[in-house]
N, C-alpha and C positions, 0 to 999 in steps of 0.2 A: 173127523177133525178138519177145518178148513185149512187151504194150503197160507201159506204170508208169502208173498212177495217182495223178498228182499229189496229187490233193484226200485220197484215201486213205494216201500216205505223211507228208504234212503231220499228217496228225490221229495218226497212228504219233510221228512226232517232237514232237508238242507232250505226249503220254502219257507219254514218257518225259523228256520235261522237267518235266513237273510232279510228275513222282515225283522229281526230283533236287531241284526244288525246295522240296519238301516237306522232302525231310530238313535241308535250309540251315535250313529256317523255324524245324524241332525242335533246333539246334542255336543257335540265331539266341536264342529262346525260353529256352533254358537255361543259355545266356551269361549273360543278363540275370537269370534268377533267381540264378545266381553273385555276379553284379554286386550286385543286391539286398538277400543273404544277406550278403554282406562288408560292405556298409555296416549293414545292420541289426548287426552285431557289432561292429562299429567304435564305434558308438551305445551298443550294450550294456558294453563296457569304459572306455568315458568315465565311463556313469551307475557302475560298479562303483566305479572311479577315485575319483569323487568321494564317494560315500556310504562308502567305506572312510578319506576322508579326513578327510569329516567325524565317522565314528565316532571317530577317533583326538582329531579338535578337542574333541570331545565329552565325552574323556578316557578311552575305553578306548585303554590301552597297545597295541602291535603283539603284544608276548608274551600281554597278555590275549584280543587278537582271535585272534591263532593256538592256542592252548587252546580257543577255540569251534571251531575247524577254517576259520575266516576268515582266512586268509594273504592278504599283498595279491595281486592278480592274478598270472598268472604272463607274458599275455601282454605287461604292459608292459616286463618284463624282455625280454623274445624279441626285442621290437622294437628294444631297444638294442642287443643283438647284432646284427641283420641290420643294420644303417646302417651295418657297419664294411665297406668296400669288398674281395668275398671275391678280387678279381685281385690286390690292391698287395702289393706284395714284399714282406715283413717283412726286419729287419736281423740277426736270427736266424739265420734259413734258410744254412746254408752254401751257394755258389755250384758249380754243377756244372758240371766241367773238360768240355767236350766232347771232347774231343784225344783222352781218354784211351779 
């Protein structure tokens, strides 16, 4: 029967654990820059938000800003859409007979 070399199979399994764990690190790392990036945009559509609001206070019209190609954002519109819950049943929907 062959002998196993403890000391040598330990330094085999920590090799390939640290290549497993490498790639958690680079995914770990790119989360966060995700994470990051959405907030830094988050940030960026408030300042948009308001420097458009201000323009308007300022008394350029909404029609005069869109003639410069300055439409309000389009993300704040998106966001009102998505907060409508996409599972709840609408009273529309006809019901479907299973039976049949």
């Amino acid at each position: 029967m062959a002998t196993i070399n403890i000391e040598a199979t330990k330094t085999q399994a920590r090799e390939l654990l640290n290549s497993r764990i490498k790639s958690v690190e680079e995914l770990v790392h790119a989360r966060q820059r995700v994470t990051d990036l959405k907030e830094q945009l988050a940030a960026a559509e408030r300042d948009d938000k308001r420097a458009y609001a201000k323009a308007t206070r300022d008394g350029w019209s909404p029609e005069e800003l869109k003639k410069l190609g300055l439409e309000p954002a389009a993300a704040g519109r998106r966001r009102k859409a998505q907060a409508k819950p996409a599972d709840a049943p609408t009273t529309s929907e006809p019901s479907i007979d299973q039976d049949n």
